[in-house]
C-alpha positions in Angstrom: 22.0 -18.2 14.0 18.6 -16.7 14.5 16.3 -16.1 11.3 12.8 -14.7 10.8 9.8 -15.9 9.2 7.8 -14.3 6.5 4.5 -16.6 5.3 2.5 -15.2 2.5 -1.2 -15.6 2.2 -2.7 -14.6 -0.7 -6.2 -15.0 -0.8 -8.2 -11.5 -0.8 -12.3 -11.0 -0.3 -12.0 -8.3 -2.7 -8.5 -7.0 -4.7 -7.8 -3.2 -3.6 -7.5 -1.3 -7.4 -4.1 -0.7 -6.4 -3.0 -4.0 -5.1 0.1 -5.6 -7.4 1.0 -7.9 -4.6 0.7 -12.0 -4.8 -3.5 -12.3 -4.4 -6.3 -13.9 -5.5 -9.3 -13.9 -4.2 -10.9 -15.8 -1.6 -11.7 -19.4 -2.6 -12.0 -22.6 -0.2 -10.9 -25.6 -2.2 -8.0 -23.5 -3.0 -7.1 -22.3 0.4 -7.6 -25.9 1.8 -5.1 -27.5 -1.2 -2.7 -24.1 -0.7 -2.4 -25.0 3.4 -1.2 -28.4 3.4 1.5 -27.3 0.5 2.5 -24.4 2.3 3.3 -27.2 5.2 5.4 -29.0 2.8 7.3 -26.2 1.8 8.3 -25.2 5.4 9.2 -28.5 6.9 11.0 -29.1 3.5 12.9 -25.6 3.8 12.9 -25.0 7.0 16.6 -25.8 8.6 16.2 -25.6 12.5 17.3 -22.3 13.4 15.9 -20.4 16.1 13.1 -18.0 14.7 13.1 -14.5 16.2 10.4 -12.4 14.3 7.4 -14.1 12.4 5.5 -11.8 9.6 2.2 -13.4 8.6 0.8 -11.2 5.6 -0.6 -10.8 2.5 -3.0 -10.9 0.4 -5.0 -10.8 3.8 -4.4 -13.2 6.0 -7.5 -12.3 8.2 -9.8 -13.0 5.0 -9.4 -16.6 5.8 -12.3 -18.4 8.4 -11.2 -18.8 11.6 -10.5 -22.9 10.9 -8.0 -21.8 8.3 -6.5 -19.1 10.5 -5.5 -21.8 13.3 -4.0 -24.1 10.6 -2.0 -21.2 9.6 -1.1 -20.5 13.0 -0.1 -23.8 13.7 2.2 -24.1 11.1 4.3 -21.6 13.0 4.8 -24.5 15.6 6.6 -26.5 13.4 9.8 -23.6 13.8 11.9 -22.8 16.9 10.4 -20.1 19.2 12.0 -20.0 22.2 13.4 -16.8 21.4 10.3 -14.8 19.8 10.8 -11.5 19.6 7.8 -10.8 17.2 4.8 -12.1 15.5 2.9 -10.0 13.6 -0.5 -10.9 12.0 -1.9 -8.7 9.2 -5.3 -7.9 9.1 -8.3 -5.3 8.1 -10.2 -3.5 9.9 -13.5 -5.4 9.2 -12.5 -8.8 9.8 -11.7 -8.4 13.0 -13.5 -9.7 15.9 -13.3 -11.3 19.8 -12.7 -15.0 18.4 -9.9 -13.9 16.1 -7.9 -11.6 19.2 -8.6 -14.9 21.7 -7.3 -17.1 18.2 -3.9 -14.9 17.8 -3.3 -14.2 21.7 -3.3 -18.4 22.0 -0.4 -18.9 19.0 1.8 -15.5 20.6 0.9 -13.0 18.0 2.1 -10.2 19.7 1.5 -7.4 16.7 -1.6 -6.0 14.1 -0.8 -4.7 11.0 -3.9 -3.1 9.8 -4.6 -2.1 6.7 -6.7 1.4 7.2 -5.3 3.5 4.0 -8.2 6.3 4.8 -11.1 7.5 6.5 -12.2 9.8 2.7 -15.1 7.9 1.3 -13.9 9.3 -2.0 -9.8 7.9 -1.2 -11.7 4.5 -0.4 -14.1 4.3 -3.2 -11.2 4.9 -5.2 -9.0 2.0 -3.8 -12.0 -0.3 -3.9 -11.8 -0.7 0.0 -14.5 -0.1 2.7 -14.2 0.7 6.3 -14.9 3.9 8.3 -13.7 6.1 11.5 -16.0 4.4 13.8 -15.8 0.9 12.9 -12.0 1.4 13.8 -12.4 3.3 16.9 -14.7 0.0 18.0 -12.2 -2.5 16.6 -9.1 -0.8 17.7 -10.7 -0.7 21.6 -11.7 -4.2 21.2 -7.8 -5.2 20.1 -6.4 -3.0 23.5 -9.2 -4.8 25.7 -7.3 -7.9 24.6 -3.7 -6.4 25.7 -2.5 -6.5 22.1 0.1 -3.3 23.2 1.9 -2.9 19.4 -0.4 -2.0 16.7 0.8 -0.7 13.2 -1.9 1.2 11.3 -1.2 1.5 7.2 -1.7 5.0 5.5 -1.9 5.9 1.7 -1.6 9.0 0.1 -1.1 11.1 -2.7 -4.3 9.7 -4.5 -5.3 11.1 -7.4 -7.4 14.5 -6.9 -6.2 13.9 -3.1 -6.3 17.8 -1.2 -3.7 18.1 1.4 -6.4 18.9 3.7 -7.7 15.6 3.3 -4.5 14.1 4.1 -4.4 16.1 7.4 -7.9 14.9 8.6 -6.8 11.4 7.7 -3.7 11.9 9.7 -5.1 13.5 12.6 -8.1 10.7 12.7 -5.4 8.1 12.8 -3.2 9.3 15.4 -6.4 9.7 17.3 -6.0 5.7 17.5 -2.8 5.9 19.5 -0.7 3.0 17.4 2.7 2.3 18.4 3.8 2.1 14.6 2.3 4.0 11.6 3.8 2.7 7.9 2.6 5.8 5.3 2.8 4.9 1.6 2.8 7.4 -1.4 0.0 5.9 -3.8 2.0 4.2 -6.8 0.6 3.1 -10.3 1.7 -0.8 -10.8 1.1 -3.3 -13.6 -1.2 -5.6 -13.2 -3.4 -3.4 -11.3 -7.2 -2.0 -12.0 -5.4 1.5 -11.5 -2.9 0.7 -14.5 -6.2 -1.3 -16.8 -7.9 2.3 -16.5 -4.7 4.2 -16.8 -5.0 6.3 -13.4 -2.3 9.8 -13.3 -0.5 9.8 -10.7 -0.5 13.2 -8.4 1.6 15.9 -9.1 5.4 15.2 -7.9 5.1 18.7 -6.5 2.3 17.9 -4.3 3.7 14.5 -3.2 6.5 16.1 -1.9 4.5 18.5 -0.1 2.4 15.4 1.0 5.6 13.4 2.2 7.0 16.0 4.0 4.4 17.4 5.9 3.8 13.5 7.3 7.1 13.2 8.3 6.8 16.8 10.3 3.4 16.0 12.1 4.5 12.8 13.0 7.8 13.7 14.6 5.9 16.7 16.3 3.5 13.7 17.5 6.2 11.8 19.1 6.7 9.5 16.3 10.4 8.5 15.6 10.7 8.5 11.7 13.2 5.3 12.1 12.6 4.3 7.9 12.0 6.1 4.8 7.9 5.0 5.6 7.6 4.2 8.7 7.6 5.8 11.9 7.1 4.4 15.4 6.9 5.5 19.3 10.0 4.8 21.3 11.1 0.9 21.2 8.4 -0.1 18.4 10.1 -0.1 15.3 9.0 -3.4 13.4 11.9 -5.8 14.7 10.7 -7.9 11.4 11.2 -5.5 9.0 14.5 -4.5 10.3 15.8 -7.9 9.2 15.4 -6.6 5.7 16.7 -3.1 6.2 19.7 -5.0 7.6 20.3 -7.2 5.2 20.0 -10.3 7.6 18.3 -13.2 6.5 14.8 -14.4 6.4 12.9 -17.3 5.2 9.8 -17.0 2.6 7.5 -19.0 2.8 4.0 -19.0 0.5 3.0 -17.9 -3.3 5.0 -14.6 -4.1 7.4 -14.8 -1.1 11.1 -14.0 -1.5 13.6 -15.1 1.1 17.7 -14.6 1.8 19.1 -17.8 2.9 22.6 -19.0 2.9 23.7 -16.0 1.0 21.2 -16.6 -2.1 18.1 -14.1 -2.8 14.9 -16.5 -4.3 11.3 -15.6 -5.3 8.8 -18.1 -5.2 6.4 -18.3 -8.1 3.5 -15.7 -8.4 1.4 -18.8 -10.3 -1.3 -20.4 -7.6 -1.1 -23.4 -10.1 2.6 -23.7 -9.9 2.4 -23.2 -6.5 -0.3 -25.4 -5.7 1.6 -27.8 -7.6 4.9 -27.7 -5.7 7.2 -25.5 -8.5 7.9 -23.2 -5.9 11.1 -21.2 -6.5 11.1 -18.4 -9.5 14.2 -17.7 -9.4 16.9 -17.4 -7.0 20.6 -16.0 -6.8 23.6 -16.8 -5.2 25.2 -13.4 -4.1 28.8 -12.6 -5.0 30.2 -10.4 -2.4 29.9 -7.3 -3.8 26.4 -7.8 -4.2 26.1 -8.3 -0.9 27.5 -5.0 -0.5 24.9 -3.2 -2.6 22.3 -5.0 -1.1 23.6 -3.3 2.3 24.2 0.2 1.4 20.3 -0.1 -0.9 18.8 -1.3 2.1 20.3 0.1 5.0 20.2 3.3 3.8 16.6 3.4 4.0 17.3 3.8 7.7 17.2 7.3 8.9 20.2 6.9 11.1 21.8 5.2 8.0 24.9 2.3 8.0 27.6 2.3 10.4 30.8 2.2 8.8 32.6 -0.1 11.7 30.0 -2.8 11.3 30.0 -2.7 7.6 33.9 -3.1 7.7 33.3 -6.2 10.3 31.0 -7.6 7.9 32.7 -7.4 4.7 36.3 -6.4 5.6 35.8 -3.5 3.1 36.1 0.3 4.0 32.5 1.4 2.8 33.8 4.4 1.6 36.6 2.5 -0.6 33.9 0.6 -2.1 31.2 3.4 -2.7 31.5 7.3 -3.9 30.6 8.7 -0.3 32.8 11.6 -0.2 31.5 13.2 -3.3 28.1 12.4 -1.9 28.8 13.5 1.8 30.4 16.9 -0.2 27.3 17.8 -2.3 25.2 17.1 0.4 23.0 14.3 -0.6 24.9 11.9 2.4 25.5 13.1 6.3 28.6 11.1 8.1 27.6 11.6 11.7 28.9 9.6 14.9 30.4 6.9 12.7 27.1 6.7 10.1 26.4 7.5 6.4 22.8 8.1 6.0 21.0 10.1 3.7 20.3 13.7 3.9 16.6 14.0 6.1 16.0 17.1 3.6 16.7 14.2 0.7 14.8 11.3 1.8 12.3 11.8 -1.5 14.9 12.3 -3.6 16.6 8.5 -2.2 16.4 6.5 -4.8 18.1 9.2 -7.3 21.3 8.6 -4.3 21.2 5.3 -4.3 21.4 5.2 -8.4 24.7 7.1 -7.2 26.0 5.2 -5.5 25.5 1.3 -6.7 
């Protein structure tokens, strides 16, 4: 059966002040020493299937020198690609150039993920990042001059002090891009970030809201298809990758920090680079009883703006969804729409999601 491939890199030139992901930054002996493990852990955890999406991220991949990008790129050669769907690569702005496009086209990377976040200097100073409008009207023209066709651009918002007219601008300079896929993110307050060490508020919940919904109304009005709670696309460009996850198919993860869902058993690899460098990589990992499986389906696929479809749940588990979970109640208070053989949440109740899903599992 056909997988996909997710390989983290987690080497940064600088860490964002908001960043709680696997990262470190940027350091050669480590990166050279963190390659060739990363090789061993694929070819001794890869199985053979045929790979049908590939999500190189991060950390920033693109951070690495061009050297180090091939190897990483190589790597991908050692799984079955006949039947590549999607390879996505992501970057920032600032790294990239005409010998990285010709290095991705080469290996089949068929899809950028770009980390923009804002044009505000003041957003960006805050987030410890640096690019500007027209460095990535430049970039992004270079990219299309290079027929790279599917382009997802990254958006955060609901920054501290944050207007929603400064959102607006930000929203309206990006769309002025033309990306096939835009993935918005409401600006969260994580351990083991700078934000949480200088104990940044988070924005009013009132204006969040505001913030969230107005994004998903410009965007629809735009053409956009608002296919996941954060993510919206033009017709046919939904991430394929991410889909395996809002499906609850499996996935291979490979790298520091990655998590998979193999053979019916969720891991995490360790966060430590000196485990990992090391070879200790699995944190944990758990062996999924059916009706965890379940919950993992309705958590996940509910996500999806069109929701789960109740035949295909029942072919996969032999289990009436409804039997299982209290979707009448739900569907009766409103918080859950059935529709053309789909439970999904409420589109008025899609900030509100995780107080549902708390409901339900």
């Amino acid at each position: 059966m056909a997988k996909s491939v997710y390989i983290h890199i987690p080497f940064c030139k600088r860490i964002c002040s908001y960043c709680d992901f696997c990262k470190v930054l940027y350091h050669q002996d480590w990166i050279v020493k963190y390659l060739k493990v990363l090789k061993e852990e694929i070819k001794d955890r890869y199985m053979g299937e045929v790979i049908k999406t590939i999500y190189i991220g991060g950390g920033t991949p693109s951070a690495l020198s061009l050297k180090e990008i091939e190897y990483v790129l190589l790597l991908t050669n050692l799984f079955k690609k006949d039947n590549l769907e999607e390879f996505t690569f992501e970057c920032n702005i600032e790294d990239i150039n005409e010998e990285l496009l010709l290095l991705l086209k080469k290996y089949q990377v068929n899809r950028l993920s770009i980390g923009i976040e804002s044009f505000n200097k003041e957003n960006l100073e805050f987030m410890k990042r640096c690019n500007d409008y027209k460095d990535a009207q430049e970039k992004i023209k270079l990219i299309r001059s290079y027929e790279f066709n599917n382009i997802n651009l990254d958006l955060i918002y609901a920054i501290p002090n944050e207007l929603k007219s400064t959102l607006k601008k930000d929203l309206k300079l990006l769309l002025s891009l033309n990306p096939e896929h835009i993935s918005t993110y409401s600006l969260m307050i994580e351990d083991n970030t700078y934000l949480k060490y200088i104990k940044a508020n988070k924005i009013e919940e009132d204006l969040d809201y505001e913030m969230y919904t107005y994004i998903c109304k410009y965007l629809k009005k735009k053409g956009y298809n608002h296919y996941e709670i954060s993510n919206f696309s033009k017709e046919e460009y939904e991430s394929k990758h991410n889909l395996v996850y809002w499906n609850n198919e499996e996935y291979y993860g490979f790298g520091c920090g990655a998590s998979g869902f193999i053979d019916g058993i969720r891991y995490d690899n360790t966060k430590s680079l000196t485990k990992y460098l090391n070879k200790d990589f699995k944190n944990k990992e758990m062996l999924l009883s059916k009706n965890e499986m379940m919950e993992y389906e309705v958590m996940l696929g509910l996500r999806k703006t069109k929701g789960i479809n109740l035949l295909e749940f029942y072919n996969k588990y032999g289990v009436n969804m409804q039997d299982k979970f209290p979707i009448k109640p739900l569907i009766k208070n409103g918080d859950l729409i059935y529709k053309d053989g789909y439970v999904k949440i409420n589109p008025d109740k899609l900030y509100i999601m995780n107080e549902i899903l708390l409901k339900l599992v």
